[in-house]
Residue frames as a rotation matrix with the C-alpha (Angstrom) as fourth column:
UNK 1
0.653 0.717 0.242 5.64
-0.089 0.390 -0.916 -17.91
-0.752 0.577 0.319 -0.67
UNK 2
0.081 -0.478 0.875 7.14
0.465 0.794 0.391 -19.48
-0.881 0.375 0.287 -3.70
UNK 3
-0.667 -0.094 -0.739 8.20
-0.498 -0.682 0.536 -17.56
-0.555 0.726 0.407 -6.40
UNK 4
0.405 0.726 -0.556 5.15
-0.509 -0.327 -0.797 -17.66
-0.760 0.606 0.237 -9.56
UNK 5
-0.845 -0.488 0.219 5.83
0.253 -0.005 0.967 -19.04
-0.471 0.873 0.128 -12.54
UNK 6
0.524 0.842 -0.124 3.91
0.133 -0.225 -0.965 -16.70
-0.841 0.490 -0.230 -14.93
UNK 7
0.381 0.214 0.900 3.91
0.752 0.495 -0.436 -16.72
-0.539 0.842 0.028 -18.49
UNK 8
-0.929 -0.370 0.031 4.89
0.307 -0.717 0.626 -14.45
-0.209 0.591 0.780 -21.32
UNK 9
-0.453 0.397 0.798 1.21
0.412 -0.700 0.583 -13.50
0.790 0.593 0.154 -21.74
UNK 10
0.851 0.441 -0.285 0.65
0.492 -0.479 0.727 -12.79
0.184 -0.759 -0.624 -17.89
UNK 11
-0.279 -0.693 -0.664 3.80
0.687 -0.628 0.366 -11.03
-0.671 -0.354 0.652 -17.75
UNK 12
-0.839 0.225 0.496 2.49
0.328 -0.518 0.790 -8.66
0.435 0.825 0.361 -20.70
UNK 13
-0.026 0.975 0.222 -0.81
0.692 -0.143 0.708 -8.57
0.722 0.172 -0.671 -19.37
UNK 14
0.334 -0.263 -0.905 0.71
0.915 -0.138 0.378 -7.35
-0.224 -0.955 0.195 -16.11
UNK 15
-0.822 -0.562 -0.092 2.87
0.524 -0.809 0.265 -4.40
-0.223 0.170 0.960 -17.94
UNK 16
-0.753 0.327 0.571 -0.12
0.217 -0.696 0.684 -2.88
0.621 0.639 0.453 -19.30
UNK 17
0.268 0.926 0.267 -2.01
0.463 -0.367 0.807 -2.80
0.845 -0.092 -0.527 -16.62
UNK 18
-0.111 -0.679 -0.726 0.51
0.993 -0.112 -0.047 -1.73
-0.050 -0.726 0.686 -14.20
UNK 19
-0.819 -0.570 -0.061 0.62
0.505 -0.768 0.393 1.34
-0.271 0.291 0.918 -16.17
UNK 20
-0.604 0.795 0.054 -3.29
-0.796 -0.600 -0.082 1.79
-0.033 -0.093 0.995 -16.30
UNK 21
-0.836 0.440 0.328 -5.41
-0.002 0.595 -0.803 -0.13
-0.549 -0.672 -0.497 -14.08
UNK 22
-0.005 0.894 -0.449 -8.38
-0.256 -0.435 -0.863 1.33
-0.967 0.111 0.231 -16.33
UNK 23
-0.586 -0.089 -0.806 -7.08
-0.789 -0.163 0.592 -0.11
-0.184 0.983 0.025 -19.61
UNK 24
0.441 0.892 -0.097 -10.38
-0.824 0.360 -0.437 -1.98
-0.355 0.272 0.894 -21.40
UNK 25
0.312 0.029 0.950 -9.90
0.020 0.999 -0.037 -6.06
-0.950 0.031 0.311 -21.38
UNK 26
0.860 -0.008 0.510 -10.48
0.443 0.507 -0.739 -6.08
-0.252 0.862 0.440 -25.20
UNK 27
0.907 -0.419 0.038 -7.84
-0.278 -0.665 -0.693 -3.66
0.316 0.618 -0.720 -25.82
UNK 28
0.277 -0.611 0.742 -5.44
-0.770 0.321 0.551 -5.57
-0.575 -0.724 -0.381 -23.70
UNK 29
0.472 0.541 0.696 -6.30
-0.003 0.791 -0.612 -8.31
-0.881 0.287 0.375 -25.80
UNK 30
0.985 0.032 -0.168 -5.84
-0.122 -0.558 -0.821 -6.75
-0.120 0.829 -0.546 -28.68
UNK 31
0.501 -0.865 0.040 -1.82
-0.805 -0.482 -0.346 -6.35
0.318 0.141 -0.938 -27.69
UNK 32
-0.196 -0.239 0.951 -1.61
-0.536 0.839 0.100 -9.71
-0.821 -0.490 -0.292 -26.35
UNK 33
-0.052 0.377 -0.925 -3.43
-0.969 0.205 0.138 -10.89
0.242 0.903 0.355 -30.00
UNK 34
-0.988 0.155 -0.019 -5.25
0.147 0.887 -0.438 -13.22
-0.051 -0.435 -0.899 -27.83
UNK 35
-0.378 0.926 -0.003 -9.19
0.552 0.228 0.802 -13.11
0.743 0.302 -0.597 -27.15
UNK 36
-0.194 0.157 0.968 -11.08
-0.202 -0.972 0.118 -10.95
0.960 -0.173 0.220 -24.73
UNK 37
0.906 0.392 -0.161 -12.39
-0.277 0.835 0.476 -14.21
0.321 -0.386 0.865 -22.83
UNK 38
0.265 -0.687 -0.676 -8.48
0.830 0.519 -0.202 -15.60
0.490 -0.508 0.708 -22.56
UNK 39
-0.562 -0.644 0.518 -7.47
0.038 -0.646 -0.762 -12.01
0.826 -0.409 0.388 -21.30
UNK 40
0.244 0.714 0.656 -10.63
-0.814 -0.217 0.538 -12.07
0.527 -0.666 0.528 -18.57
UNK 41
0.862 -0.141 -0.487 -9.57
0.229 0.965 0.126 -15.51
0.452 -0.220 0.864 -17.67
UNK 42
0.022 -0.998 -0.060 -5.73
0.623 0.061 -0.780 -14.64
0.782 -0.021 0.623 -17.05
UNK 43
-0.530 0.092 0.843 -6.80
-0.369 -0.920 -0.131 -11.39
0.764 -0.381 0.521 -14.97
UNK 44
0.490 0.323 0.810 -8.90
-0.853 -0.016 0.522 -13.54
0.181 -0.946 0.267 -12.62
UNK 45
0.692 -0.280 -0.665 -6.43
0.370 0.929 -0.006 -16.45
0.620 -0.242 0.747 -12.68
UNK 46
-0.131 -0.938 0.321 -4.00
0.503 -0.342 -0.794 -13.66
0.854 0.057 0.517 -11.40
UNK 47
0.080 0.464 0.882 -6.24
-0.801 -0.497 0.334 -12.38
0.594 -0.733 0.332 -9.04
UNK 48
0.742 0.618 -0.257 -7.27
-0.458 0.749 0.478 -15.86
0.488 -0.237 0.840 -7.88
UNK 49
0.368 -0.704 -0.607 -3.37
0.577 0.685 -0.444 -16.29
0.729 -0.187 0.659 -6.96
UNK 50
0.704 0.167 -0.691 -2.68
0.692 -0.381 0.613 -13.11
-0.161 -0.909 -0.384 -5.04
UNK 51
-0.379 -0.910 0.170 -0.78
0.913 -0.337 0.232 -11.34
-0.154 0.243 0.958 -7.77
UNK 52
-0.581 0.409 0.704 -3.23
-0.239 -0.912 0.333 -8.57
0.778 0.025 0.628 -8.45
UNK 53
-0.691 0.379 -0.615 -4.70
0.688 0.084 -0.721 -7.37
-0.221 -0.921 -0.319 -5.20
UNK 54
0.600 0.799 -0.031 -7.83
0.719 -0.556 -0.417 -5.28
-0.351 0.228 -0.908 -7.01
UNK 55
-0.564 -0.456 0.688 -7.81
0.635 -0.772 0.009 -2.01
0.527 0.442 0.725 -8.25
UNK 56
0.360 0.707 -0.609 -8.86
0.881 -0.472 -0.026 1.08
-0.305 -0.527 -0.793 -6.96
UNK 57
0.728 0.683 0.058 -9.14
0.580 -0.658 0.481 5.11
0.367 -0.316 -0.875 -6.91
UNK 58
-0.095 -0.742 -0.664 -6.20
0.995 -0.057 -0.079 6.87
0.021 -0.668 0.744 -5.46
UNK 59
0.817 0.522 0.246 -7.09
0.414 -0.827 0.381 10.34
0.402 -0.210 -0.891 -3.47
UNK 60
0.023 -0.784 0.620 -5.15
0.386 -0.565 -0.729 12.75
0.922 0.257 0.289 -3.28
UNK 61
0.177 0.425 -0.888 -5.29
0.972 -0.220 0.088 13.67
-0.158 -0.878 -0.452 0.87
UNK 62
-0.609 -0.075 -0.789 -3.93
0.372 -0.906 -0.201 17.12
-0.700 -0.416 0.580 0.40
UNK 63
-0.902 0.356 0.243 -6.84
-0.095 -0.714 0.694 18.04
0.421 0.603 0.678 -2.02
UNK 64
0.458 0.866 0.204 -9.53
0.223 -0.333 0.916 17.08
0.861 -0.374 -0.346 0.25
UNK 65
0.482 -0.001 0.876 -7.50
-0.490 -0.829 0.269 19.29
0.726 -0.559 -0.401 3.17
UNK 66
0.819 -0.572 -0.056 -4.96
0.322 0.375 0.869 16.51
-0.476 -0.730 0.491 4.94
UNK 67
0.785 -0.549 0.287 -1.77
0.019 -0.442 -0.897 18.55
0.619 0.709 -0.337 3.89
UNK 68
0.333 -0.708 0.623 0.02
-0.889 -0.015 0.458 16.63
-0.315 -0.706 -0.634 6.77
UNK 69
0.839 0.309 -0.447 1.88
-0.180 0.934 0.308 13.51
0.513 -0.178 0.840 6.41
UNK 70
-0.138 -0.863 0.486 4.22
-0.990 0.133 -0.046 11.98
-0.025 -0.488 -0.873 8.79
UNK 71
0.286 -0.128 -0.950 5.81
-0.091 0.983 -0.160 8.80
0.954 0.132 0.269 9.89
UNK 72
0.151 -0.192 0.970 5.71
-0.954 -0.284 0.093 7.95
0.257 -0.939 -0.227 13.11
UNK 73
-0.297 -0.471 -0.830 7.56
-0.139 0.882 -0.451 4.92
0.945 -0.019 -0.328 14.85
UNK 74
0.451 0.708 0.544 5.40
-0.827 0.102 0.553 3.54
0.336 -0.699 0.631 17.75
UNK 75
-0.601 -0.738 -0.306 6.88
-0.177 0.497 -0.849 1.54
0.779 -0.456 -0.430 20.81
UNK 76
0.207 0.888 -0.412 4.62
0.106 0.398 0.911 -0.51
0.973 -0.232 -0.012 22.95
UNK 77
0.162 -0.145 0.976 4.43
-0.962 -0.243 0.123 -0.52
0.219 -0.959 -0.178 26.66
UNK 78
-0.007 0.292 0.956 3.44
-0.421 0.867 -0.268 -4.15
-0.907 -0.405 0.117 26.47
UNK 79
-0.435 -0.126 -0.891 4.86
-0.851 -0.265 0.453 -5.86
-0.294 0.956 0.008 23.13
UNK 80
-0.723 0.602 0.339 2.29
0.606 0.788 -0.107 -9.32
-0.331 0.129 -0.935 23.46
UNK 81
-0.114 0.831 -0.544 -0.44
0.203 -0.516 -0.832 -6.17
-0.972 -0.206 -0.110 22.70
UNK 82
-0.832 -0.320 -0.453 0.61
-0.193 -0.598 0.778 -5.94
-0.519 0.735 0.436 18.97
UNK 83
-0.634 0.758 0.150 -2.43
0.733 0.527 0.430 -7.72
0.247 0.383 -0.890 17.68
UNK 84
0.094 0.992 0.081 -4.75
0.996 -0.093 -0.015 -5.46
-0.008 0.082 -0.997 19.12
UNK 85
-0.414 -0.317 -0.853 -2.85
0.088 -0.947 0.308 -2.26
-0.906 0.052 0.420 18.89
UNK 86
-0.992 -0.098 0.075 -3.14
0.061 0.145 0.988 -3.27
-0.107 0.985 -0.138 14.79
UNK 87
-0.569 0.731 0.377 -6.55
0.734 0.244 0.634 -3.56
0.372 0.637 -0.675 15.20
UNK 88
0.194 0.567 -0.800 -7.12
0.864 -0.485 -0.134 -0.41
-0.465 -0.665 -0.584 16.90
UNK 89
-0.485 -0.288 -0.826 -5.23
-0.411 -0.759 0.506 1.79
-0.772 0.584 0.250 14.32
UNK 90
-0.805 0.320 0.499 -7.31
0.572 0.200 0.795 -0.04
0.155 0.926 -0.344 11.36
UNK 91
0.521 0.852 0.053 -10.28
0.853 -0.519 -0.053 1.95
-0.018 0.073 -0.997 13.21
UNK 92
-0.056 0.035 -0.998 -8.21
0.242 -0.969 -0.048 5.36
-0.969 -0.244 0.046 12.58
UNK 93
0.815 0.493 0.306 -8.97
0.437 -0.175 -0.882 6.95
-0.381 0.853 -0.357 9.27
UNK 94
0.426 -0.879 -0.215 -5.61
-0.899 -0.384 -0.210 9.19
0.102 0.283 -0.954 9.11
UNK 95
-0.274 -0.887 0.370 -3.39
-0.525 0.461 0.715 5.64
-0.806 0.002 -0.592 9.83
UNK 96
0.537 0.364 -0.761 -3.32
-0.829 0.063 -0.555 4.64
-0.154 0.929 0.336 6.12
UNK 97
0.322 -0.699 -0.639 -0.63
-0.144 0.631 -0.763 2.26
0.936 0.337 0.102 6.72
UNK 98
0.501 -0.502 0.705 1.19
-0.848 -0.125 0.514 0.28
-0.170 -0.856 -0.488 9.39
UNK 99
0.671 -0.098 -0.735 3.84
-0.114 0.966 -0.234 -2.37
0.732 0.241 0.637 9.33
UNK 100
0.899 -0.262 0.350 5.53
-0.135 0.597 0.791 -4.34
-0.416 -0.759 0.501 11.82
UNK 101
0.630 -0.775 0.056 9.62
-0.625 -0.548 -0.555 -3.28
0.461 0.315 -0.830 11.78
UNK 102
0.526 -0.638 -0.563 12.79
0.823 0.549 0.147 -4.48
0.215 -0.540 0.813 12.86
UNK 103
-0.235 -0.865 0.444 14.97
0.635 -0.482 -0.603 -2.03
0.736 0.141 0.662 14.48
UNK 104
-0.995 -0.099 -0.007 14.11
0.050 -0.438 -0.898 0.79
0.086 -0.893 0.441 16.90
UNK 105
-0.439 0.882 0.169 10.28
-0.896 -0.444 -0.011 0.68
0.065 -0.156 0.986 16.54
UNK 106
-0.511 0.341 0.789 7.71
0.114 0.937 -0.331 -2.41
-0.852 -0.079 -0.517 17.27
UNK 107
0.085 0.790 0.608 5.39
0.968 0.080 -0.239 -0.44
-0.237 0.608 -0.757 14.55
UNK 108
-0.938 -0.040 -0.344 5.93
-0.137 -0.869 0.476 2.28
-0.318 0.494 0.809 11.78
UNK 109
0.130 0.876 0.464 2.70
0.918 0.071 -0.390 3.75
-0.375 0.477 -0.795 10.54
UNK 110
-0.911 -0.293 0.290 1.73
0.404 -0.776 0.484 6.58
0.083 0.558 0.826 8.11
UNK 111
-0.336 0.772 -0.540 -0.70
0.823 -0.039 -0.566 8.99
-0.458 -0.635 -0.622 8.76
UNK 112
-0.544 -0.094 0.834 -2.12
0.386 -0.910 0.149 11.98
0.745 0.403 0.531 6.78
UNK 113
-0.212 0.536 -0.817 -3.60
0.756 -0.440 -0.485 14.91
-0.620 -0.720 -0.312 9.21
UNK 114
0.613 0.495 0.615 -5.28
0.683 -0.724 -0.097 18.33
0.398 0.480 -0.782 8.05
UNK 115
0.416 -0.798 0.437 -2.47
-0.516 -0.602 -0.609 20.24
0.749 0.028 -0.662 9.61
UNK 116
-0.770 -0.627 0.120 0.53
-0.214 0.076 -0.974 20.13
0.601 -0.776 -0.193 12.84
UNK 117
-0.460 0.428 0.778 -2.31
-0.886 -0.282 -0.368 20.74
0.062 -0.859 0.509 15.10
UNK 118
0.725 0.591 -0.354 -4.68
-0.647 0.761 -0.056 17.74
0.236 0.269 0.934 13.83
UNK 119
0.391 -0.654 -0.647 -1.63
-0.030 0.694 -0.720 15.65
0.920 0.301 0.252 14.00
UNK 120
-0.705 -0.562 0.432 -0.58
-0.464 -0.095 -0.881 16.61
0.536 -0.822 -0.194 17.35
UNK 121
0.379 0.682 0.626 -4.79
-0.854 0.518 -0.046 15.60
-0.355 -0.517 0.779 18.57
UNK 122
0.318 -0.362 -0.876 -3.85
-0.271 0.851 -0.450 12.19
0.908 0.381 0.173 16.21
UNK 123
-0.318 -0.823 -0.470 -0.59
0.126 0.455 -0.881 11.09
0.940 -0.340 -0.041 18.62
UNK 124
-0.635 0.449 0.629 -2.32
-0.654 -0.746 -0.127 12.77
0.412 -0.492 0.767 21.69
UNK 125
-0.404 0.729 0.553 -5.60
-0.914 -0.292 -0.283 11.79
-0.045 -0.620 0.784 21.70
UNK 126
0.735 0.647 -0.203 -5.58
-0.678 0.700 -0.224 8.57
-0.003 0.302 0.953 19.51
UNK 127
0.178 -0.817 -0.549 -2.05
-0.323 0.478 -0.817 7.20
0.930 0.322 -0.179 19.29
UNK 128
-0.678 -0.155 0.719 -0.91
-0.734 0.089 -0.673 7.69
0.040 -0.984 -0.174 23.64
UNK 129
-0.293 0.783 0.549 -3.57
-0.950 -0.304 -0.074 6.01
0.109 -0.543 0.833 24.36
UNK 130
0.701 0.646 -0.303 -2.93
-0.684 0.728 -0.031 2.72
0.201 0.229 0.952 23.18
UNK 131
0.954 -0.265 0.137 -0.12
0.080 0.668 0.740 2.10
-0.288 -0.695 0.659 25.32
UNK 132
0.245 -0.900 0.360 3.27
-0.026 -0.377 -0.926 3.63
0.969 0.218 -0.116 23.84
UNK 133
0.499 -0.464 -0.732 5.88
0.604 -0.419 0.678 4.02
-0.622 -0.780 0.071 26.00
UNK 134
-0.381 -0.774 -0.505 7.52
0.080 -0.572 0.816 6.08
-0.921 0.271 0.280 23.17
UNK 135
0.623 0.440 0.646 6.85
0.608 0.248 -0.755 7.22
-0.492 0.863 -0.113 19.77
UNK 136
-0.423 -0.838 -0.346 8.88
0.291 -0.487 0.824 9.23
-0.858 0.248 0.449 17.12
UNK 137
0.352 0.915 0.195 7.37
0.509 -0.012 -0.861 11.31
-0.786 0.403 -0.470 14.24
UNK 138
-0.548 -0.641 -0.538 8.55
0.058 -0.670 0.740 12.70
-0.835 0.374 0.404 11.21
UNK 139
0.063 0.549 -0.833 7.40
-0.005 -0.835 -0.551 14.92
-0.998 0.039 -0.050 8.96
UNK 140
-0.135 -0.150 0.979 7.10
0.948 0.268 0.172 14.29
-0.288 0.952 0.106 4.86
UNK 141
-0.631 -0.199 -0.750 7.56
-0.082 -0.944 0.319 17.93
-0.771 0.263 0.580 3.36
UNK 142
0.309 0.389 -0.868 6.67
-0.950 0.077 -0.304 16.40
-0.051 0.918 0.393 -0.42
UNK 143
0.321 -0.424 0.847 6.99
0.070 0.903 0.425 13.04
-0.945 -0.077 0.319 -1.59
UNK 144
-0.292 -0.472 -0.832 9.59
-0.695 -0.492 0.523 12.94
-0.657 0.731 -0.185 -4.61
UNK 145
-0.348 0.523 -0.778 7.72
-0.781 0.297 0.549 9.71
0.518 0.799 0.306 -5.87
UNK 146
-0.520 0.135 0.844 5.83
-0.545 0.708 -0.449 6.73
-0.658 -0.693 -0.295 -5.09
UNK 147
-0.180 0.374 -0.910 5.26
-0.921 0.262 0.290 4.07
0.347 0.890 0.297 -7.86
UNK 148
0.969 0.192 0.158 4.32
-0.225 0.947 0.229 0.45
-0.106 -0.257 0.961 -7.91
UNK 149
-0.323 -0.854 0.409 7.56
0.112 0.394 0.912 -2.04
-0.940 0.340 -0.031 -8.27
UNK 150
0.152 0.399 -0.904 8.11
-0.929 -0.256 -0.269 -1.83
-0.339 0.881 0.331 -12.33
UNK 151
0.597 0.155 0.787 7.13
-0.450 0.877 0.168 -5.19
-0.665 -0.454 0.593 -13.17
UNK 152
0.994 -0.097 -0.040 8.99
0.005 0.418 -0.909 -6.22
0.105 0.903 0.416 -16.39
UNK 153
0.146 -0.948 0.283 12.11
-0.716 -0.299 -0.631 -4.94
0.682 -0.111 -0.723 -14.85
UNK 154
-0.413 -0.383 0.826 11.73
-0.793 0.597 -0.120 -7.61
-0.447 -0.705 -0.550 -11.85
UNK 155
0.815 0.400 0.420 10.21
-0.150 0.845 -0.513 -10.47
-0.560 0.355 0.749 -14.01
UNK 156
0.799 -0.583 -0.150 12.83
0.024 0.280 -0.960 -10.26
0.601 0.763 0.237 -16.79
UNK 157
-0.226 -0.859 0.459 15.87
-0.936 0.061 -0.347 -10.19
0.270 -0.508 -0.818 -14.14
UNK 158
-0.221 -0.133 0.966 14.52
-0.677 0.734 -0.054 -13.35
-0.702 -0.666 -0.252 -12.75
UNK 159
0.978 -0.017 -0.206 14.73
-0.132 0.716 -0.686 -15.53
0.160 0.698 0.698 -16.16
């Protein structure tokens, strides 16, 4: 897809909500010293293009009791099967993520489990089963961060 061309007041409108999905339209507004109406407008013209993908919620897994996560690189038996492998991990609840790799895996996904053990039934009971001939797993101790891209820094490089 073609690079955007967005404005100086959707590149503004963008910083501030990058930094809090929850901040109130008018008060956006306000810092834009535009209208509440042009800032509702801009927010679903941005939506309406596929630059904001909603908002939501983010849960913490290891406060409701998944205080595993790993990464595990998944090799197919049969690589024409990726399509419905993909749509058999969207029905697990631990695979929170998967994407389609180059290099030694057909498919990296992320998974959170409630401990080793849970995580061993996971690969086991739900992962084998869809045809691996191989998988690799590794273990996330702590994550040292995990932000969005910071948008003003990649908008203003590309003027």
């Amino acid at each position: 897809m073609a690079n955007l061309k967005l404005d100086k007041l959707d590149k503004q409108i963008l910083k501030m909500i990058a930094e809090d999905a929850r901040v109130p339209f008018l008060e956006v507004a306000r810092a834009c010293n535009v209208s509440g109406a042009a800032i509702h407008q801009r927010i679903q013209k941005l939506t309406n293009i596929g630059v904001l993908k909603g908002s939501e919620f983010i849960i913490d897994p290891e406060k409701i009791g998944y205080e595993t996560c790993a990464f595990i690189g998944l090799n197919l038996k049969e690589p024409e099967s990726f399509d419905g492998v993909v749509e058999q991990l969207k029905t697990l609840p631990e695979v929170v993520e998967c994407h389609y790799t180059t290099g030694n895996y057909d498919l990296f996904i992320k998974v959170y489990a409630k401990n080793n053990h849970h995580l061993l039934n996971i690969i086991h009971d739900k992962l084998q089963p869809l045809g691996l001939s191989s998988s690799q797993t590794l273990i996330s101790f702590h994550s040292a961060f995990d932000h969005q891209l910071p948008v003003m820094d990649i908008i203003d490089s590309e003027e």
